[in-house]
MOPAC internal coordinates of N, CA, C and O (Angstrom, degrees):
PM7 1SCF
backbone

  N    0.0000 0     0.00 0     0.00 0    0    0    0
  C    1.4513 1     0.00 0     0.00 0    1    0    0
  C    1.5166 1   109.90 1     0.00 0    2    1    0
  O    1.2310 1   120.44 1   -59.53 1    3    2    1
  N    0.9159 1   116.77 1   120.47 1    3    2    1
  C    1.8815 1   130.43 1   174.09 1    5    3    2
  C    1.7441 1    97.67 1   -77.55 1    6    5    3
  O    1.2310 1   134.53 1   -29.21 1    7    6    5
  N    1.6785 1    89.50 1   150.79 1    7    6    5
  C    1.4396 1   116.42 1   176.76 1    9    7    6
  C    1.7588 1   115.88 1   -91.15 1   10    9    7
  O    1.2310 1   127.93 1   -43.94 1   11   10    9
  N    1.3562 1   102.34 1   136.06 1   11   10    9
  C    1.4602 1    95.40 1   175.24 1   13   11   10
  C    1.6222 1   139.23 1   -81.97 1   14   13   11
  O    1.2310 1   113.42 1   -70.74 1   15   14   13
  N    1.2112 1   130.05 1   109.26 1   15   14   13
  C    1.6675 1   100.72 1  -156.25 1   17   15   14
  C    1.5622 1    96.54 1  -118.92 1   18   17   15
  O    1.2310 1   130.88 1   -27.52 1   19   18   17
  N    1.3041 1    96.61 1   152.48 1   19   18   17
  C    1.4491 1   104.93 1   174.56 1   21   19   18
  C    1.1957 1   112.18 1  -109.86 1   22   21   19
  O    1.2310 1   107.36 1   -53.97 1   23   22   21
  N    1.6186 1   141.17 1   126.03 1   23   22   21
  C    1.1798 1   134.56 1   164.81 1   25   23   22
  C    1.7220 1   105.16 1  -117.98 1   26   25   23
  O    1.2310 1   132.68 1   -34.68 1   27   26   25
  N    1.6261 1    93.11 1   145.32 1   27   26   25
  C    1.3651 1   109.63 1   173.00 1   29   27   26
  C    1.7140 1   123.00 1   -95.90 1   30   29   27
  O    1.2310 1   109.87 1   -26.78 1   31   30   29
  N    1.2296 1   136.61 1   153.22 1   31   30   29
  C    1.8004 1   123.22 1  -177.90 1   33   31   30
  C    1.7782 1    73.19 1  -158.24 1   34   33   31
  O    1.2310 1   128.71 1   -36.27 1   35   34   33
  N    1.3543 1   100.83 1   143.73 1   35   34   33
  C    1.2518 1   150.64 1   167.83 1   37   35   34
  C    1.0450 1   117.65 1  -113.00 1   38   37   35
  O    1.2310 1   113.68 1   -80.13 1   39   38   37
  N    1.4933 1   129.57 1    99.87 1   39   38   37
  C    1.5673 1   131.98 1  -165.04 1   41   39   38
  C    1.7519 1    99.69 1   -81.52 1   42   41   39
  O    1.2310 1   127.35 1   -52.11 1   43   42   41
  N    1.4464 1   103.45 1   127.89 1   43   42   41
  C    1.7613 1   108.93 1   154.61 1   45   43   42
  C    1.1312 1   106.52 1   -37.90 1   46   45   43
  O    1.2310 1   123.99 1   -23.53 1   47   46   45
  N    1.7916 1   109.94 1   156.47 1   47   46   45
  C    1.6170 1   111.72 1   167.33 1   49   47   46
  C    1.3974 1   112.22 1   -66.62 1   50   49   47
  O    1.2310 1   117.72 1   -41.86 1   51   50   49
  N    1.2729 1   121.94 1   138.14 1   51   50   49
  C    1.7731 1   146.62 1   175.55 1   53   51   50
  C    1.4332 1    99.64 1    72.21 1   54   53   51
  O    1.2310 1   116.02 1  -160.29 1   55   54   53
  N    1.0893 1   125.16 1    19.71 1   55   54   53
  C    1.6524 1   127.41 1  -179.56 1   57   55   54
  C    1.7668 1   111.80 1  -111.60 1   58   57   55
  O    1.2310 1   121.09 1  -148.19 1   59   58   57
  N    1.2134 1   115.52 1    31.81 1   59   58   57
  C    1.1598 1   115.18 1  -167.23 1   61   59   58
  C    1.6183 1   113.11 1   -92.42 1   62   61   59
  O    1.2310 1   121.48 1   135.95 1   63   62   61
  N    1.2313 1   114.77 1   -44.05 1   63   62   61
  C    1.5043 1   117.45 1   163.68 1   65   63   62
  C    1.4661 1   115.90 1   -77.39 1   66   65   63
  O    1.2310 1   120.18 1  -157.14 1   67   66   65
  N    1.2916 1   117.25 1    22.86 1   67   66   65
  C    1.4725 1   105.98 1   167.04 1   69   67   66
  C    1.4698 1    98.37 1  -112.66 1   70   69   67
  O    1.2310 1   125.25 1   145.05 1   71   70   69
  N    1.6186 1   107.53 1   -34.95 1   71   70   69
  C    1.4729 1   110.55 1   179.02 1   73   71   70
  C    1.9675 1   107.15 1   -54.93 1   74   73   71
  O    1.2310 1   127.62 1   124.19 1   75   74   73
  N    1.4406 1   102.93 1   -55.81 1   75   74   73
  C    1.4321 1    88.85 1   176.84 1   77   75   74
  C    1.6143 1   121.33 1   -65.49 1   78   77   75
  O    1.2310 1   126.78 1   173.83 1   79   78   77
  N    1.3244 1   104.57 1    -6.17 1   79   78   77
  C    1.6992 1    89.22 1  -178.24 1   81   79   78
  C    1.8249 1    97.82 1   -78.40 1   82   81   79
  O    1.2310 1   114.08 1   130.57 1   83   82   81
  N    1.3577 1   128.81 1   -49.43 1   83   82   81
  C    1.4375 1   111.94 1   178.27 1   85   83   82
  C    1.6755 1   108.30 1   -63.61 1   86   85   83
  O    1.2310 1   118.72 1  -143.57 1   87   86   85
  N    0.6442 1   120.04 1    36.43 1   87   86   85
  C    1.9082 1   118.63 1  -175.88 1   89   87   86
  C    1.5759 1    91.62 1  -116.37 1   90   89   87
  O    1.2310 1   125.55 1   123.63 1   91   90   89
  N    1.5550 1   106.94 1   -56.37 1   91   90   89
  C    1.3424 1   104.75 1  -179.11 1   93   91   90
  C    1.9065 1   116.79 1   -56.88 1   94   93   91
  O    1.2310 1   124.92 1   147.41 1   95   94   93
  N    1.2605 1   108.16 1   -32.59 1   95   94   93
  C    1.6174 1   105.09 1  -174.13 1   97   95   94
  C    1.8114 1   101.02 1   -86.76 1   98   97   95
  O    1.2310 1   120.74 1   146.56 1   99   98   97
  N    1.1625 1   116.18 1   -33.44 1   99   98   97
  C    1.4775 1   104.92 1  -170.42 1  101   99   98
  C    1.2025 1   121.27 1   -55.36 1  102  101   99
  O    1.2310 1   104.23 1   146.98 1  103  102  101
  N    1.3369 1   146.69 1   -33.02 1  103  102  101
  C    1.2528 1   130.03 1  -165.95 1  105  103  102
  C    1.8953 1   106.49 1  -103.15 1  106  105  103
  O    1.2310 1   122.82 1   156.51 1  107  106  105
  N    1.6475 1   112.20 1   -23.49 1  107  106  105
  C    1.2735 1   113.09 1   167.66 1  109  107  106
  C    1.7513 1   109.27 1   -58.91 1  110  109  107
  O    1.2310 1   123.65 1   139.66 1  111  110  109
  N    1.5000 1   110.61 1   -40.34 1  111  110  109
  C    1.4174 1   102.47 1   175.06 1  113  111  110
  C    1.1430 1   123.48 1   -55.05 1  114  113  111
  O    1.2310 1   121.77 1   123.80 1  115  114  113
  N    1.5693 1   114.22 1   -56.20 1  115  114  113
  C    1.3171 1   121.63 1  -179.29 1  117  115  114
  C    2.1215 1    98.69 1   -60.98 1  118  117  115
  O    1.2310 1   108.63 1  -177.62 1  119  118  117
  N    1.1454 1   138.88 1     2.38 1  119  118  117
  C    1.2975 1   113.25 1   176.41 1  121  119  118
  C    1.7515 1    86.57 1  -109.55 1  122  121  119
  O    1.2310 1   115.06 1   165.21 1  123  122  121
  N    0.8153 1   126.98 1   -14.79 1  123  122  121
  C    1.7873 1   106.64 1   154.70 1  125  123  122
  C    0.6580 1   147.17 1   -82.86 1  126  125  123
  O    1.2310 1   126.67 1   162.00 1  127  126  125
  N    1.2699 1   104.77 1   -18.00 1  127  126  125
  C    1.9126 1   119.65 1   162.58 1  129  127  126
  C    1.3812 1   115.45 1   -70.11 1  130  129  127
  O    1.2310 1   120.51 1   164.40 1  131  130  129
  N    1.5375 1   116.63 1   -15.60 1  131  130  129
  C    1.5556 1   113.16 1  -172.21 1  133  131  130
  C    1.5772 1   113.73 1   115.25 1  134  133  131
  O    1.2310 1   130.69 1   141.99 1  135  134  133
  N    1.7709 1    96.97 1   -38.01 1  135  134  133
  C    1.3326 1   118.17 1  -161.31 1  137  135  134
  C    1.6417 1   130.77 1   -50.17 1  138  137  135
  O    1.2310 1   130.13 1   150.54 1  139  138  137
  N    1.8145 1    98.07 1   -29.46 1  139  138  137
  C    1.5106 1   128.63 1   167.35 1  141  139  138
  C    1.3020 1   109.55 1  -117.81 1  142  141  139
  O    1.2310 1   127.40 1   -30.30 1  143  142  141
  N    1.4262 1   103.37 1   149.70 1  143  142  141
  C    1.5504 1   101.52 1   155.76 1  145  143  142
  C    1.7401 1   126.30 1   -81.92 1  146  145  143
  O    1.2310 1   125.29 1    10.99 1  147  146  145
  N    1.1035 1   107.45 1  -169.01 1  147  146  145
  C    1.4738 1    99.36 1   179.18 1  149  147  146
  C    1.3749 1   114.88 1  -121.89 1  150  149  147
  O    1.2310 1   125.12 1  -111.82 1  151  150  149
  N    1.4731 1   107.77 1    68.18 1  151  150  149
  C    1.5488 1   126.51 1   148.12 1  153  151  150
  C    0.9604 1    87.11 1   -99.01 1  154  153  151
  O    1.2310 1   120.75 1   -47.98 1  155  154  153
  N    1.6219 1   116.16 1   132.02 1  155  154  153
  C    1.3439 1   155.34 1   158.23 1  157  155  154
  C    2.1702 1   109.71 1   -51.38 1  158  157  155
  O    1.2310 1   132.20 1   -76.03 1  159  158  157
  N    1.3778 1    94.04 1   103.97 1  159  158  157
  C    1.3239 1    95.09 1   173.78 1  161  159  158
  C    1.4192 1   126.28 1   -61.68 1  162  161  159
  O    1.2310 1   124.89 1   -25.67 1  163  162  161
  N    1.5048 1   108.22 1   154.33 1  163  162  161
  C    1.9638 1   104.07 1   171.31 1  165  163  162
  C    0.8020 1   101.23 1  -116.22 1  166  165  163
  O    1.2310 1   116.98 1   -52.06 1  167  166  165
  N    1.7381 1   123.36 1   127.94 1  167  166  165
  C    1.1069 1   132.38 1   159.19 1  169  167  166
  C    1.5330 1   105.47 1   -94.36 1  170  169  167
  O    1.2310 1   126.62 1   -40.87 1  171  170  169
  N    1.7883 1   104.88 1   139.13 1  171  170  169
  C    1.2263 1   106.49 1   173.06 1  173  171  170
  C    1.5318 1   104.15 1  -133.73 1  174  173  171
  O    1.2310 1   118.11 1    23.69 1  175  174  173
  N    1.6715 1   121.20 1  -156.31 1  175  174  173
  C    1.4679 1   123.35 1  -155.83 1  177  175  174
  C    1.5743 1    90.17 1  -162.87 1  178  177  175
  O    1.2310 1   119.92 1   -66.89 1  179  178  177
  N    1.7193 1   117.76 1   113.11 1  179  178  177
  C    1.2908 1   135.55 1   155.19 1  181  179  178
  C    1.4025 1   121.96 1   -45.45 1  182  181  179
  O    1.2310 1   124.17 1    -4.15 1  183  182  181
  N    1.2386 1   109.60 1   175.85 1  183  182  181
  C    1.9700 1   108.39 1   179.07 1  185  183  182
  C    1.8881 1    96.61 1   -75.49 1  186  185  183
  O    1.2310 1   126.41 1   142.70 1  187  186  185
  N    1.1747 1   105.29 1   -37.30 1  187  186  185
  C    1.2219 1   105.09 1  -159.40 1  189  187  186
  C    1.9803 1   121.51 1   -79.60 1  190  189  187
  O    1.2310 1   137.08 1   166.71 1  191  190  189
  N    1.9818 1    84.52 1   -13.29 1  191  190  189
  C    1.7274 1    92.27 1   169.02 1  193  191  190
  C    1.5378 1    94.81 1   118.86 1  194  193  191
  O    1.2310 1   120.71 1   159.02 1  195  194  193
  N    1.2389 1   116.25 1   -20.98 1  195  194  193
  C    1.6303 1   128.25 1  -177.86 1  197  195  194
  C    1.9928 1    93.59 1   -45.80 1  198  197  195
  O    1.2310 1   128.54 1   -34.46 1  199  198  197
  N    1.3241 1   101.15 1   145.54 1  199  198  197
  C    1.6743 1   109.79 1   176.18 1  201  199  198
  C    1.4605 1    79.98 1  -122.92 1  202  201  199
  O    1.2310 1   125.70 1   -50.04 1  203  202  201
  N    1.6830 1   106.65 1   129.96 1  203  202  201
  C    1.7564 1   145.02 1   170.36 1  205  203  202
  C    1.5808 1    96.87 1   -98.62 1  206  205  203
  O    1.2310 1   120.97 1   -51.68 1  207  206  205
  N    0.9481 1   115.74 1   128.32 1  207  206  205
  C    1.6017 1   111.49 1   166.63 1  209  207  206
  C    1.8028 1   101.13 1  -150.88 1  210  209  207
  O    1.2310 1   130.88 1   -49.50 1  211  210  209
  N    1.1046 1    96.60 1   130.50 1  211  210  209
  C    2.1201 1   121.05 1  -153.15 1  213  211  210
  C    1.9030 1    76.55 1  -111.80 1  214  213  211
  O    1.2310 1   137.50 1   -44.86 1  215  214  213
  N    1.2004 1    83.70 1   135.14 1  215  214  213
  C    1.9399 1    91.31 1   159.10 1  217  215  214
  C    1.7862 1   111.22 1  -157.33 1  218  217  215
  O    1.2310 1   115.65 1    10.04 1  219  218  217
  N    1.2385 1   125.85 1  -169.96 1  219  218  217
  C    1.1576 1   124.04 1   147.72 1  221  219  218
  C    1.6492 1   129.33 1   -99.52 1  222  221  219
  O    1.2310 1   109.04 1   -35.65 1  223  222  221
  N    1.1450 1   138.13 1   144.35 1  223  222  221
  C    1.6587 1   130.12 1   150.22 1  225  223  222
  C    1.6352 1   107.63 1   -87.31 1  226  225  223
  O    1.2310 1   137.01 1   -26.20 1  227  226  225
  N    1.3563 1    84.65 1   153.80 1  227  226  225
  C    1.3828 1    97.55 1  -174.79 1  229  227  226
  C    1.9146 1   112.60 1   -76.71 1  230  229  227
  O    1.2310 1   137.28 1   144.48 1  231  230  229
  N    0.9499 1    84.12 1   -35.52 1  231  230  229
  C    1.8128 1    97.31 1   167.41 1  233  231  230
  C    1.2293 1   120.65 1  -172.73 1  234  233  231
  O    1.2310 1   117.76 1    -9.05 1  235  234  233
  N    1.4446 1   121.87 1   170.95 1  235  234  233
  C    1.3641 1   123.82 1  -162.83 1  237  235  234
  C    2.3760 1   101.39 1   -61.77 1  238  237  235
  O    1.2310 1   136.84 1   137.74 1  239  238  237
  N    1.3824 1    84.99 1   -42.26 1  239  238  237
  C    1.5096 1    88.03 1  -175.24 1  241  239  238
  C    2.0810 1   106.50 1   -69.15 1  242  241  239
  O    1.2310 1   124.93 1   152.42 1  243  242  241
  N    1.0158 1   108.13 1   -27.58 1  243  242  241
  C    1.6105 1   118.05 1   178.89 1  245  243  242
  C    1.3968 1   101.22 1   -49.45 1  246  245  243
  O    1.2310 1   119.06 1   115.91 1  247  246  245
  N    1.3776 1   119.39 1   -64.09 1  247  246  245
  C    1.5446 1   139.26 1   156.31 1  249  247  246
  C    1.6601 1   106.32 1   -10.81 1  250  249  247
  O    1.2310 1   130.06 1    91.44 1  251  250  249
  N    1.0555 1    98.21 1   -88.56 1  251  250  249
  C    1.5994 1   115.95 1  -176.99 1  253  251  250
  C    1.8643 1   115.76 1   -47.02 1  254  253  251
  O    1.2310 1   131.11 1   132.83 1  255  254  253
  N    1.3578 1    96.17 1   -47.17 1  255  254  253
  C    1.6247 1    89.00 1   177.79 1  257  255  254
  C    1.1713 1   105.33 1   -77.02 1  258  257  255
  O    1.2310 1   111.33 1   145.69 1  259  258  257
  N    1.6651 1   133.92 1   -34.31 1  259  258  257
  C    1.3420 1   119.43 1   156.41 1  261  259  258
  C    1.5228 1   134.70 1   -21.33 1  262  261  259
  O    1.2310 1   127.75 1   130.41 1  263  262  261
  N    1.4258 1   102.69 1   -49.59 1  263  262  261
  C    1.9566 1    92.06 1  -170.67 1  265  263  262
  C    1.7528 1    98.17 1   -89.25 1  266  265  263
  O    1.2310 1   116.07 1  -174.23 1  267  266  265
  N    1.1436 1   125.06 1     5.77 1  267  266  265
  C    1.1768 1   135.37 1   177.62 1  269  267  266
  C    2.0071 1   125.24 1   -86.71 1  270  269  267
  O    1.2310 1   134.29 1   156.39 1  271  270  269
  N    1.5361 1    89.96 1   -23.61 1  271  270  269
  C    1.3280 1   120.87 1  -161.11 1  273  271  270
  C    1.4897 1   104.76 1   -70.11 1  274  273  271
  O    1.2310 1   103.34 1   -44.66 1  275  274  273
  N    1.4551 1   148.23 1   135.34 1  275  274  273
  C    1.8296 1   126.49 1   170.86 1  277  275  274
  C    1.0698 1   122.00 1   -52.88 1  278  277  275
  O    1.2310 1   118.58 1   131.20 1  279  278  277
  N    1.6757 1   120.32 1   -48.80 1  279  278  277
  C    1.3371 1   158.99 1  -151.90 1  281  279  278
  C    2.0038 1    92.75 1   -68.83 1  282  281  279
  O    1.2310 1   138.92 1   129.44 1  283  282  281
  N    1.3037 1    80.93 1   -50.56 1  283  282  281
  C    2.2072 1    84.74 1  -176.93 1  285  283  282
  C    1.3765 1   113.65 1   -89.04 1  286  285  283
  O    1.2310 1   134.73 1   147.46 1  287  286  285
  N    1.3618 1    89.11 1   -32.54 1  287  286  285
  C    2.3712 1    89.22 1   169.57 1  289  287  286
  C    1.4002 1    94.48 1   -62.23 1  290  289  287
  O    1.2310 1   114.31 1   107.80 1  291  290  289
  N    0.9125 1   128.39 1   -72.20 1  291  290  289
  C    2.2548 1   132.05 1   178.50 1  293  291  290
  C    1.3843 1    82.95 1   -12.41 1  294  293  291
  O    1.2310 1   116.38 1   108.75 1  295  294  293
  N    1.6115 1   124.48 1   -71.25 1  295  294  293
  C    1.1987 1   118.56 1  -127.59 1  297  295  294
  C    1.2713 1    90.79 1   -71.33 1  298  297  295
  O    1.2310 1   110.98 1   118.78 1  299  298  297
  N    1.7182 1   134.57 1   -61.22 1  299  298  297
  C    1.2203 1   145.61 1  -156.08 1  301  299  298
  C    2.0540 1    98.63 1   -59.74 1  302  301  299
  O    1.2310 1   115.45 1   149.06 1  303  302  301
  N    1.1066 1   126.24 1   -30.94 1  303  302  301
  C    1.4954 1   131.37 1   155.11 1  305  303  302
  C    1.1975 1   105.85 1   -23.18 1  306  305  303
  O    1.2310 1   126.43 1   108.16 1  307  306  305
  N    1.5767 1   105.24 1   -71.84 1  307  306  305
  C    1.5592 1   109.82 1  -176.74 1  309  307  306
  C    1.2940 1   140.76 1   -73.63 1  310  309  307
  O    1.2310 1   128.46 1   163.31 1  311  310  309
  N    1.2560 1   101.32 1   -16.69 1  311  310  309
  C    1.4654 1   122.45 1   175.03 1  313  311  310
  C    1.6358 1   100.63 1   -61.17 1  314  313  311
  O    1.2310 1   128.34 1   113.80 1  315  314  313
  N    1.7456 1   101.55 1   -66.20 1  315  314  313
  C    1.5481 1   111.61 1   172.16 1  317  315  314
  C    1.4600 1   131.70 1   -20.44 1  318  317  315
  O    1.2310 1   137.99 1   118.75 1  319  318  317
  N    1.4876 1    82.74 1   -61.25 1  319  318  317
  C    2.0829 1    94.84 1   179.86 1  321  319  318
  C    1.9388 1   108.21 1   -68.15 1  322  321  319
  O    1.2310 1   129.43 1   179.00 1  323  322  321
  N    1.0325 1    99.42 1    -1.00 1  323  322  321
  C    1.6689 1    93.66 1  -177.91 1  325  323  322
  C    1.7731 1   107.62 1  -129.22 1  326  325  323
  O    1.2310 1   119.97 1   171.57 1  327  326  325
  N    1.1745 1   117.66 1    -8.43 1  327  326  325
  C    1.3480 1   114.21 1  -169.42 1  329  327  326
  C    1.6035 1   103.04 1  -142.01 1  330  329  327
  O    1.2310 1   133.54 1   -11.92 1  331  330  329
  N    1.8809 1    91.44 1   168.08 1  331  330  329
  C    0.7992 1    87.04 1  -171.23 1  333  331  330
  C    2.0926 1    88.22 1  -118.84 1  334  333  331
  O    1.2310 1   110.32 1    31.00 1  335  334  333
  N    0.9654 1   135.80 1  -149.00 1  335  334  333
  C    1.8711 1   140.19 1  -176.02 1  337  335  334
  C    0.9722 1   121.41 1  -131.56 1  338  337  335
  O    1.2310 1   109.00 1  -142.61 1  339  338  337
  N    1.9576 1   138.20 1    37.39 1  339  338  337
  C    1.0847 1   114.69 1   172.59 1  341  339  338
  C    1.3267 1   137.78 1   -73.56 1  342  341  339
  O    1.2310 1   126.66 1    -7.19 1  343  342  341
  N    1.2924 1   104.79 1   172.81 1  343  342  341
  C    1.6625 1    93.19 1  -164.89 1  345  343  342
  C    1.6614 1   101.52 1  -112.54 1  346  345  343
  O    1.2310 1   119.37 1   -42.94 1  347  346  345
  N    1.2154 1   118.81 1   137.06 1  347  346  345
  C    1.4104 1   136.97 1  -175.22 1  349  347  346
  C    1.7064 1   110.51 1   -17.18 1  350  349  347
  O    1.2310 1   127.53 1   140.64 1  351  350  349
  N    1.5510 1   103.11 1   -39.36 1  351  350  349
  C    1.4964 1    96.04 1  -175.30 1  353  351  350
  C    1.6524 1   110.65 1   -78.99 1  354  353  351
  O    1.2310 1   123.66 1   175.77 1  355  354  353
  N    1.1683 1   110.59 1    -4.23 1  355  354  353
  C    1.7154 1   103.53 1  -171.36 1  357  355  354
  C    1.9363 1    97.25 1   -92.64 1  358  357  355
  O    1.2310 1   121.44 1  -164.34 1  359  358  357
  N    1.7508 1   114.85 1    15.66 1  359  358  357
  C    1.4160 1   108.79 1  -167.33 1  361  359  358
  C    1.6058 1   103.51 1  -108.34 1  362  361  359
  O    1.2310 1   126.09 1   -59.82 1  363  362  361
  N    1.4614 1   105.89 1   120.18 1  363  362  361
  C    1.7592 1    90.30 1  -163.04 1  365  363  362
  C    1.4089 1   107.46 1   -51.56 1  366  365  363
  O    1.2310 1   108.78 1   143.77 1  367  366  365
  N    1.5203 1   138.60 1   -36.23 1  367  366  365
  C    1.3601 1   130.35 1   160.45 1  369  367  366
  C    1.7354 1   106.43 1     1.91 1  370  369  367
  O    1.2310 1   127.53 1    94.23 1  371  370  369
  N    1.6392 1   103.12 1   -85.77 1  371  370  369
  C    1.0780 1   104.45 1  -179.37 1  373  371  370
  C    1.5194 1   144.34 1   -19.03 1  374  373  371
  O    1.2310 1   127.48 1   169.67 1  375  374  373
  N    1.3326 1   103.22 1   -10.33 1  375  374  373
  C    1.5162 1   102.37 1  -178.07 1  377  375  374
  C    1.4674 1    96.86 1  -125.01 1  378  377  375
  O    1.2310 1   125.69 1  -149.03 1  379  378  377
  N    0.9871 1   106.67 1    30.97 1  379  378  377
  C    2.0298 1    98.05 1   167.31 1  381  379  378
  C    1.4390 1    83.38 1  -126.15 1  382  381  379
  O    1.2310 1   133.56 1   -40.14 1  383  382  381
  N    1.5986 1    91.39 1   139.86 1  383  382  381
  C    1.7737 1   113.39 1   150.33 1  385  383  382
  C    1.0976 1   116.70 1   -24.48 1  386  385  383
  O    1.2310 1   125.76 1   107.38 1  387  386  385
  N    1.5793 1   106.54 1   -72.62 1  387  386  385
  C    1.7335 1    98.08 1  -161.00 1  389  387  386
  C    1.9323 1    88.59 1  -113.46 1  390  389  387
  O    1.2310 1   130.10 1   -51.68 1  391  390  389
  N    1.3428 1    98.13 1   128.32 1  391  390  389
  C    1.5731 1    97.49 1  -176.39 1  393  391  390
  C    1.3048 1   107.81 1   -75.93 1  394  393  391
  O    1.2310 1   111.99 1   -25.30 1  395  394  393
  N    1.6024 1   132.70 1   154.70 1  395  394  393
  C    1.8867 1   114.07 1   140.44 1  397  395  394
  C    1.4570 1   105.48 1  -125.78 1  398  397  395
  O    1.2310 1   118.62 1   -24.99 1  399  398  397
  N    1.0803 1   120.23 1   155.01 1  399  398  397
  C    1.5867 1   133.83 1   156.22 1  401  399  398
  C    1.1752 1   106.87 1  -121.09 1  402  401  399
  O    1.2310 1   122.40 1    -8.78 1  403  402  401
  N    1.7298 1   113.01 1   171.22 1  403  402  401
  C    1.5162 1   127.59 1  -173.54 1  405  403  402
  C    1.8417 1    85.38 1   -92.19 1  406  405  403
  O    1.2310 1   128.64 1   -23.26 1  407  406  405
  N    1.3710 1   100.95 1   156.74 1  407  406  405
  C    1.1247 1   108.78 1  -165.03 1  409  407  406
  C    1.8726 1   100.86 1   -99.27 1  410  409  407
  O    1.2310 1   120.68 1    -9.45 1  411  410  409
  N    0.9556 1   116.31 1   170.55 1  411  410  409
  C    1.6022 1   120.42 1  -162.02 1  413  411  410
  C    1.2899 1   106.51 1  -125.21 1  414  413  411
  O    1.2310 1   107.88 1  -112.04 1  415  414  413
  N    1.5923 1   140.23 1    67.96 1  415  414  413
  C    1.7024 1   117.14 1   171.56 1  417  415  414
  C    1.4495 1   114.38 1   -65.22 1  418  417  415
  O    1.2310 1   128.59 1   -42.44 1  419  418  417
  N    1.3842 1   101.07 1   137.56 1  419  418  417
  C    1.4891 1   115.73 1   178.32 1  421  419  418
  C    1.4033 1   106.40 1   -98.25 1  422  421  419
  O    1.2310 1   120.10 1   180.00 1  423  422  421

């Protein structure tokens, strides 16, 4: 059974369609590498512009060889130059019961 992770990215100013263009390749990579499974991730979009993107790992060790991997360091490169890392609790979402975001097709 794979773990679920949620990561948050905060696009730089005018860097927002570059941020979603690595959003779109990251989790297909990680399902060719092994690294994810293939439940289909949701990407969604905070009040504040924050991109949420929910996926699965394939296992705790999948995880690990992931940030180890070239193919996903590349990716996290790009993420870098366009984003910034908050973490779920800094998303006012976070403090309502039942959260919503606008939803994100990739």
């Amino acid at each position: 059974m794979g773990r679920i992770a949620v990561a948050c990215y905060r696009a730089r100013p005018g860097r927002e369609d570059e941020l979603i263009d690595v959003v779109r390749e990251h989790v297909p990579t990680l399902q060719t590498l092994g690294f994810a499974t293939g439940r289909p991730a949701i990407v969604m979009r905070a009040a504040d512009g924050t991109v949420v993107e929910i996926f699965e790992w394939a296992s705790p060790d999948a995880k690990k060889r992931a940030h180890e991997h070239e193919a996903v360091l590349s990716l996290w490169e790009r993420f870098s130059a366009c984003a910034d890392f908050p973490s779920l609790a800094d998303l006012g979402e976070a403090t309502h019961r039942f959260s919503n975001f606008d939803s994100i097709d990739l």
